[in-house]
DOGU-292290 format. One line per 4 residues: number of its first residue (from 1); for each residue x, y, z of C-alpha. Coordinates in Angstrom, 3 decimals, m for minus. Layout:
N
NUM	X Y Z  ...
END
This chain:
469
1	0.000 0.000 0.000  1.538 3.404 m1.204  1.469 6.193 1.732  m0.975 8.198 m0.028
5	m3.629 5.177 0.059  m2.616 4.125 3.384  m3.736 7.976 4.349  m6.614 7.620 2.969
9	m7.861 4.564 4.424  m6.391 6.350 8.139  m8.571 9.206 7.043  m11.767 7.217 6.754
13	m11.458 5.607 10.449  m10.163 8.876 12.385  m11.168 11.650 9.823  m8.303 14.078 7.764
17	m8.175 16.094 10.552  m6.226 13.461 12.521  m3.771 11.840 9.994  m0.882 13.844 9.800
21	2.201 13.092 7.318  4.993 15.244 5.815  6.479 18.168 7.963  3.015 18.210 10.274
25	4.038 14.815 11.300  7.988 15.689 11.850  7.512 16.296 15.423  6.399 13.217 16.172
29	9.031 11.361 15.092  11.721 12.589 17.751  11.971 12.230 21.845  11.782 14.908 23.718
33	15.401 14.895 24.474  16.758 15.003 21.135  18.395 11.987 21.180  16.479 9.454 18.801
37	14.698 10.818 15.451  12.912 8.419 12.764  10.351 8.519 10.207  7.117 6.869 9.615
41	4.326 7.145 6.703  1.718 8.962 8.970  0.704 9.812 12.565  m2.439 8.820 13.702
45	m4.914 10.616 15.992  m7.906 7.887 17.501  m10.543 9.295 19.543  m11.307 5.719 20.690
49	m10.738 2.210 21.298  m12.773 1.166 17.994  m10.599 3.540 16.104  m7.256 1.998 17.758
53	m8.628 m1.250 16.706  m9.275 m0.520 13.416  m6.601 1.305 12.550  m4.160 m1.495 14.080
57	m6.431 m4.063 11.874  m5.177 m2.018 8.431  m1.432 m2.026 9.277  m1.689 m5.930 10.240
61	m3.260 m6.258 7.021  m1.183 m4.455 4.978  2.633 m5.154 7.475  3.255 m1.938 8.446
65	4.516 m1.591 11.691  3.198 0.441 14.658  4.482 2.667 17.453  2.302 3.327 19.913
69	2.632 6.891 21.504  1.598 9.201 24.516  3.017 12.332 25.468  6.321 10.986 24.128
73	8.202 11.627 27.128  10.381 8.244 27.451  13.860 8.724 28.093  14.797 5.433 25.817
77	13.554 6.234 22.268  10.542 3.753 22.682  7.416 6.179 21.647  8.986 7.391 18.437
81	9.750 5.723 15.349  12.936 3.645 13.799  15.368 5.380 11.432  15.840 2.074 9.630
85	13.340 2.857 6.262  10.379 0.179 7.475  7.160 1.258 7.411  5.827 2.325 10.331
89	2.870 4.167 11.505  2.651 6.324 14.700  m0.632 5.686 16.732  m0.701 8.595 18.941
93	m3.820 8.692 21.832  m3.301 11.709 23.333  m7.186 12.334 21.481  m8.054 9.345 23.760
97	m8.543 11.395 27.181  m11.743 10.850 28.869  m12.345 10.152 32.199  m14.447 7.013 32.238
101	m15.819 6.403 35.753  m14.771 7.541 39.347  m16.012 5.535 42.392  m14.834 7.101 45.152
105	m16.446 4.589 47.477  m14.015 1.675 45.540  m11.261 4.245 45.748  m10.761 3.573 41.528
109	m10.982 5.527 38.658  m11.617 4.300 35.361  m9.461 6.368 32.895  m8.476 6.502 28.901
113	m4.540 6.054 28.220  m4.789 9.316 27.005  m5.722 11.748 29.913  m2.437 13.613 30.998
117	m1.248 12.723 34.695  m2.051 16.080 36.106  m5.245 15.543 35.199  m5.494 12.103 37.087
121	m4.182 14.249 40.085  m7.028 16.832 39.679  m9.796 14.359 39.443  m8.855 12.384 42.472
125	m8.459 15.389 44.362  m12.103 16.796 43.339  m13.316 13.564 45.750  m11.057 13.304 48.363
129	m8.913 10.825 46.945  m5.315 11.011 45.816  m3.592 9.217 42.793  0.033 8.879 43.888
133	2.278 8.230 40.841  4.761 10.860 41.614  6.029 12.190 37.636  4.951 15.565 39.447
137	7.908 17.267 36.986  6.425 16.146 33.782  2.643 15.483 35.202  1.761 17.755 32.447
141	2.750 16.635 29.680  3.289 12.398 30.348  m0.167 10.556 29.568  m1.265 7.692 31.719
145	m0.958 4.845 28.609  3.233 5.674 28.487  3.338 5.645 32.392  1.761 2.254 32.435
149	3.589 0.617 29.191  7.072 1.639 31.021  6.057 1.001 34.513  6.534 4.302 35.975
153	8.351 5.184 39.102  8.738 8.566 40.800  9.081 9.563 44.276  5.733 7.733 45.592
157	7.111 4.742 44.964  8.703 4.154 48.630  4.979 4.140 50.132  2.747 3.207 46.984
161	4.430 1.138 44.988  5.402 1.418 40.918  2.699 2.053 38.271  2.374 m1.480 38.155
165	1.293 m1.774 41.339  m1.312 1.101 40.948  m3.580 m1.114 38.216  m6.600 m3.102 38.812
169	m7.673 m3.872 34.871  m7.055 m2.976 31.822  m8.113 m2.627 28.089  m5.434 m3.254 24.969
173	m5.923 m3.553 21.430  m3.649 m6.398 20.455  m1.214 m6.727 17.272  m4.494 m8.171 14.897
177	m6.894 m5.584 16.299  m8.726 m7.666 18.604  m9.932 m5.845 21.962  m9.091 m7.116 25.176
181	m11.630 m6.290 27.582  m9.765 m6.148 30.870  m11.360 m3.481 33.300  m12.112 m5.153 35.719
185	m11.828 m2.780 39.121  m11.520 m5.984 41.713  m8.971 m6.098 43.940  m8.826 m10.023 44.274
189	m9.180 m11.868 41.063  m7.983 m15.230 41.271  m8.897 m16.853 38.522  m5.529 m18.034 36.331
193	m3.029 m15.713 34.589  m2.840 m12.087 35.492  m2.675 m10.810 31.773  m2.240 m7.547 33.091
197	1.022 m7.601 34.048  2.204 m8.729 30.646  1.490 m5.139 29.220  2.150 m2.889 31.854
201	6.137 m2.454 31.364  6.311 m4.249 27.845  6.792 m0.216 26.370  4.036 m1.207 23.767
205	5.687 m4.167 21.921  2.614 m6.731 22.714  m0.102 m4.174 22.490  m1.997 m1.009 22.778
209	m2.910 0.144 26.029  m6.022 2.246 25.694  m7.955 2.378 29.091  m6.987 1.288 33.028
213	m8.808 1.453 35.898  m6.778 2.318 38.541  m6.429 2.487 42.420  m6.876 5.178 44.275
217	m6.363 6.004 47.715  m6.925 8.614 51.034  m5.546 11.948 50.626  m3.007 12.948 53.169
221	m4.649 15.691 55.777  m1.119 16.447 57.458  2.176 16.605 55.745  5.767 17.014 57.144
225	8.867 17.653 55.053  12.362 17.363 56.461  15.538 19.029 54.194  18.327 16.601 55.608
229	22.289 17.443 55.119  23.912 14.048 54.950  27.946 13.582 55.525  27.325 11.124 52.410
233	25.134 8.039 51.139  25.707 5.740 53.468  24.428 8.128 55.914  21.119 8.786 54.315
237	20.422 4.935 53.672  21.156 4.506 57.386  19.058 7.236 57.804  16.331 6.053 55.969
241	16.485 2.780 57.938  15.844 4.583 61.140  13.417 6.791 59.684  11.577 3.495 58.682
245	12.138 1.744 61.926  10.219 5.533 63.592  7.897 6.641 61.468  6.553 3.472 59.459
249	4.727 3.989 56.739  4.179 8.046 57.060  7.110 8.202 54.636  5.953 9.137 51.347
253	9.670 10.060 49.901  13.174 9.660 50.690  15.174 11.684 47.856  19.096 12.277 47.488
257	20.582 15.158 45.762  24.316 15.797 45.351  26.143 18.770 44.972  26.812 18.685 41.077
261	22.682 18.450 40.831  22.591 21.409 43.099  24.609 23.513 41.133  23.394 22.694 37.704
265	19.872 24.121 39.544  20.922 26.559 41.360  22.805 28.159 37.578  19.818 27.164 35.354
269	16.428 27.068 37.249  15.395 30.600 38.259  14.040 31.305 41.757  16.023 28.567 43.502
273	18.143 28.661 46.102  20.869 27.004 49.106  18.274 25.084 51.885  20.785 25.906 54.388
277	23.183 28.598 55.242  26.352 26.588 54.538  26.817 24.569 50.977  26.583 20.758 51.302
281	27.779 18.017 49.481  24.564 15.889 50.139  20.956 16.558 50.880  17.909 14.225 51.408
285	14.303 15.783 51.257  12.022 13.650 53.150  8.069 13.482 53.845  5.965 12.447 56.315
289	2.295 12.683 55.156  m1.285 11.340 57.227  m4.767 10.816 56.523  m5.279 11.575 60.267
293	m5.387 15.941 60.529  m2.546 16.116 62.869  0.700 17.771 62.863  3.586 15.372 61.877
297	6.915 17.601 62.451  7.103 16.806 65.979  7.214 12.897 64.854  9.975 14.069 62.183
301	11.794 16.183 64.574  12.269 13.571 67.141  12.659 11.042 65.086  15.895 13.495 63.257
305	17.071 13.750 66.870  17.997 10.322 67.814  20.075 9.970 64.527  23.451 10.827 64.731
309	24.508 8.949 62.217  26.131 11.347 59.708  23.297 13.987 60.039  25.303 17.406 59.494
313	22.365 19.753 59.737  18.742 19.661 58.921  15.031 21.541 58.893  11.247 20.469 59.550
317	8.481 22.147 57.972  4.914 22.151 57.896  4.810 25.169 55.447  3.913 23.588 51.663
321	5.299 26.899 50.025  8.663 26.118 52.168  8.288 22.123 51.281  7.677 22.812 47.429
325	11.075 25.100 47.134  12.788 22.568 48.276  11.062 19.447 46.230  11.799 22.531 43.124
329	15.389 21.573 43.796  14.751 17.276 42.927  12.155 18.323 40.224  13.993 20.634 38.204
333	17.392 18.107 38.065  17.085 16.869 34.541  15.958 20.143 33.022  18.928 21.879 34.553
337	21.159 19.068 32.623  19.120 19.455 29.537  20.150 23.072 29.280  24.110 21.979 29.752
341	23.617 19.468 26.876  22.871 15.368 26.630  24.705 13.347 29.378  25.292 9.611 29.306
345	22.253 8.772 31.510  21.481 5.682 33.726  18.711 4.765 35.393  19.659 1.622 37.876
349	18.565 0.194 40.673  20.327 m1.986 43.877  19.196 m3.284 46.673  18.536 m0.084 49.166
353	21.444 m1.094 51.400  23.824 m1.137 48.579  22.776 2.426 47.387  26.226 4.098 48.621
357	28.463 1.039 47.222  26.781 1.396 43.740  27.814 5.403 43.720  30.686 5.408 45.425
361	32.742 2.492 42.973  31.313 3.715 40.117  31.980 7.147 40.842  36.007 6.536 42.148
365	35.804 3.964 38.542  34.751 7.111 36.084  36.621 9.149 37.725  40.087 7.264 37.692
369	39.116 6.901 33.518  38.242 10.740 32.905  39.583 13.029 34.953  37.192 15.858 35.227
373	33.965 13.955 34.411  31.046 15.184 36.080  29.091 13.244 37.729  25.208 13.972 38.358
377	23.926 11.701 41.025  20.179 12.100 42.570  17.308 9.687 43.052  14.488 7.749 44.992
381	16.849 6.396 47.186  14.015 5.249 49.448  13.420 2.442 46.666  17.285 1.930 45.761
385	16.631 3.685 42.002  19.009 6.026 41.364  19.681 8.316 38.607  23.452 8.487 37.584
389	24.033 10.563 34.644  28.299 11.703 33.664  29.042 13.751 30.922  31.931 16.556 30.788
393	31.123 20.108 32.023  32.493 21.841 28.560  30.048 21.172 26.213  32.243 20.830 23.717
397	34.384 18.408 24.865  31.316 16.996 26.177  29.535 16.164 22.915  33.540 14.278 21.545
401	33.521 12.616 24.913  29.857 11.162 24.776  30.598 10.149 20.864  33.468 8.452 21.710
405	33.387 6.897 25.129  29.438 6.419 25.857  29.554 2.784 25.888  33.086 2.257 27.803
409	30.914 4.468 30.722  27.552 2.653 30.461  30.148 m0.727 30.556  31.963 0.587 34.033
413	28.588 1.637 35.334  26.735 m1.778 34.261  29.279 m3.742 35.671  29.297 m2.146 39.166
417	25.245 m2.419 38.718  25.589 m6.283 37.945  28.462 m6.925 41.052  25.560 m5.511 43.194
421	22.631 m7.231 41.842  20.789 m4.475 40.366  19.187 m3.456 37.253  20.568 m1.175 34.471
425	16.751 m0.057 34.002  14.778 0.748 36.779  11.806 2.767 36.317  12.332 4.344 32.228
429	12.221 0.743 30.215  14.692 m0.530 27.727  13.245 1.220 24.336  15.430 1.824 21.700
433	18.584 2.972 24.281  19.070 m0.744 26.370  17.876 m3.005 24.033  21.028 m4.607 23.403
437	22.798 m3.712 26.449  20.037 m5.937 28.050  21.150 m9.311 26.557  24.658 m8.660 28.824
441	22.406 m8.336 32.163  19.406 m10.901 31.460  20.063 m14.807 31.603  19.590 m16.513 27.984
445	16.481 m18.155 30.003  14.833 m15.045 30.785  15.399 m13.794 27.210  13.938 m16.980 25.868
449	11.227 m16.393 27.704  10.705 m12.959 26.469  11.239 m13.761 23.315  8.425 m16.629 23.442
453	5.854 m14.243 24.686  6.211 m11.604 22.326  5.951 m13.843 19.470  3.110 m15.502 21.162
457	1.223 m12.385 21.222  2.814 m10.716 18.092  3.686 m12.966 15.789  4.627 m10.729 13.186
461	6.430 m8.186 14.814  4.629 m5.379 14.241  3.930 m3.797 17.571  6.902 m1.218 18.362
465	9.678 m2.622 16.492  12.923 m2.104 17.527  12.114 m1.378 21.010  12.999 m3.679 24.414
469	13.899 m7.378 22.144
END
């Protein structure tokens, strides 16, 4: 089928008005970063799950491949197209945005994969509720089908749990069109496979996620945020341990930030500033957050108090104005970098008690390679996922350095990662950036494995080629 007749046909299920091709379609081909750019024959604009479906039915038919995409905000290339020349079509559902059902007595919500994440937060909050996947940074502009096809983390993840875990049912339109009816808003369903699970994470390669129903739960009445100077990591995991062992499950985020995040803020974020007096080489911001409507610093206070395990200084508020300039100082990390230039970025994970081994011997190994490199290390240490991102601070020996050496640092990094049993992705998928580096870190088993579902599901190969196998 020739592009003009395959725009045609698009036209007749969507309407002109939503097939774009040509320089309208341009900026869908590229990640927000910069960093990956393809092409495809058309983007696509359904307002619906019988338009996904039919729409995936006439690429199946005629082998053109499909990309399914959100707010294209993934950090690993996986919501645009491949540069390779295959045909590909871009099935964007950002049109796909309505808000389903909201049973506030069930504490779910019933939502379309299009609706934007600040706009989850909104509608929880207009019933008392509170939808906890904490992208606050990019809320407005991530959509809720590209959280749950990469598995989202953020910093609720400590006390709620990954997007995963924030799913009752959903609905996908497979690689042949067919509908799976999954939204089903129980929270015990024991009745064989939890198919689920297969999509959420799978960064579209088995199917279309267009609808979820998802959890909800109490919104906090009392919150209490602690800015914590740490003499290093190991301190704030030990910290963290204690802070666990007093305060339970009250925590709802335990994030590091080191000095070289700091300063790329503090020069390229406006209206930010030092929490404390004196300059520190480490900071954790911590919360403490109730359903009960009582006041939680005293808890965090006391509990600060009997540490004295590398605490240097810290502060306890109750003010959220106070509480948000300091959470401006995690959010705003990877735009500050952005405005430097592209960094050789990792997203791991280790076990939480293995945090400070994991940056300290990879730090001391990049640094003993390339004098100089900076290092930009921040990240929900409460779940062991941190972000670890080196690149040089001229950009223009930074862009020769990341040409030439950007595998030699992801192998250094990987290799610490795998001595600690970690992961080399932990919350942003494998997309186009990991997919090979993966076969190094995954057992031939679990590949096989992969490999047997995705051509159990897609035999063709159609669904986001290119991306995670």
């Amino acid at each position: 089928m020739q592009s003009i007749e395959l725009s045609q046909h698009l036209a007749t299920i969507v309407g002109a008005d939503a097939v774009l091709t040509g320089e309208a379609a341009a900026p869908y081909f590229a990640d927000w970063r910069g960093r990956y750019r393809g092409d495809a024959l058309a983007v696509v604009f359904p307002s619906d799950t019988q338009q996904v479906s039919a729409v995936v039915k006439l690429c199946a038919e005629n082998n053109i491949a499909i990309v399914p995409q959100g707010g294209n905000t993934s950090l690993c290339g996986a919501s645009v197209p491949l540069a390779d020349g295959s045909k590909q079509v871009v099935v964007n559902l950002s049109r796909m945005n309505r808000l389903r059902a909201l049973d506030a007595v069930n504490y779910t919500m019933t939502v379309e994969a299009g609706c934007k994440l600040a706009s989850l937060y909104e509608a929880a909050e207009q019933v008392d509720r509170l939808f906890p996947l904490g992208l606050t940074a990019i809320a407005p502009h991530c959509e809720i089908g590209g959280n749950l096809s990469t598995n989202a983390g953020g910093i609720g993840v400590l006390r709620y749990g990954n997007a995963r875990d924030l799913v009752l049912g959903l609905e996908v339109v497979l690689p042949d069109g067919r509908i799976w009816d999954g939204l089903r808003s129980l929270r015990k369903d024991n009745t064989g496979y939890d198919l689920k699970h297969l999509f959420i994470g799978a960064e579209g390669t088995l199917g279309i996620i267009t609808a979820a129903v998802l959890k909800l739960f109490p919104r906090p009445q009392s919150v209490a945020t602690a800015c914590v100077a740490v003499r290093d990591p190991a301190a704030a995991v030990a910290l963290l341990a204690h802070l666990r062992a007093t305060c339970g499950d009250n925590i709802s985020g335990f994030e590091i930030i080191s000095r070289s995040c700091l300063d790329l803020v503090f020069k390229n974020i406006p209206d930010t500033y030092e929490p404390f007096a004196s300059k520190h080489e480490w900071i954790v911001i911590t919360q403490l957050a109730d359903v009960l409507d009582a006041p939680l610093d005293a808890a965090l206070i006391a509990a600060l108090e009997m540490f004295d395990e590398g605490v240097v200084e810290y502060t306890v508020t109750l003010d959220k104005d106070r509480a948000e300039r300091w959470w401006k100082l995690r959010k705003n990390i990877s735009d500050a970098q952005k405005i430097e230039g592209i960094s050789i970025k990792h997203d791991v994970s280790v076990p939480i008690g293995r945090v400070a081994e994991f940056i300290a011997q990879a730090s001391a190994a990049l640094r003993n390679a390339w004098p100089g490199i900076r290092i930009v290390a921040f990240g929900h240490i409460g779940d062991g996922n941190i972000h670890y991102n080196a690149s040089m601070p001229d950009a223009a020996q930074n862009m020769a350095f990341i040409e030439q050496y950007e595998q030699d640092v992801n192998s250094i990094v990987y290799k610490v990662v795998a001595r600690l049993d970690g992961s080399i992705s932990a919350e942003h998928g494998l997309g186009q950036l990991k997919r090979d580096e993966i076969t190094r870190y995954k057992s031939p088993l679990e590949l096989e494995l992969m490999r047997s579902i995705k051509h159990a599901i897609d035999p063709h190969g159609l669904m986001n080629p290119g991306k995670v196998l």
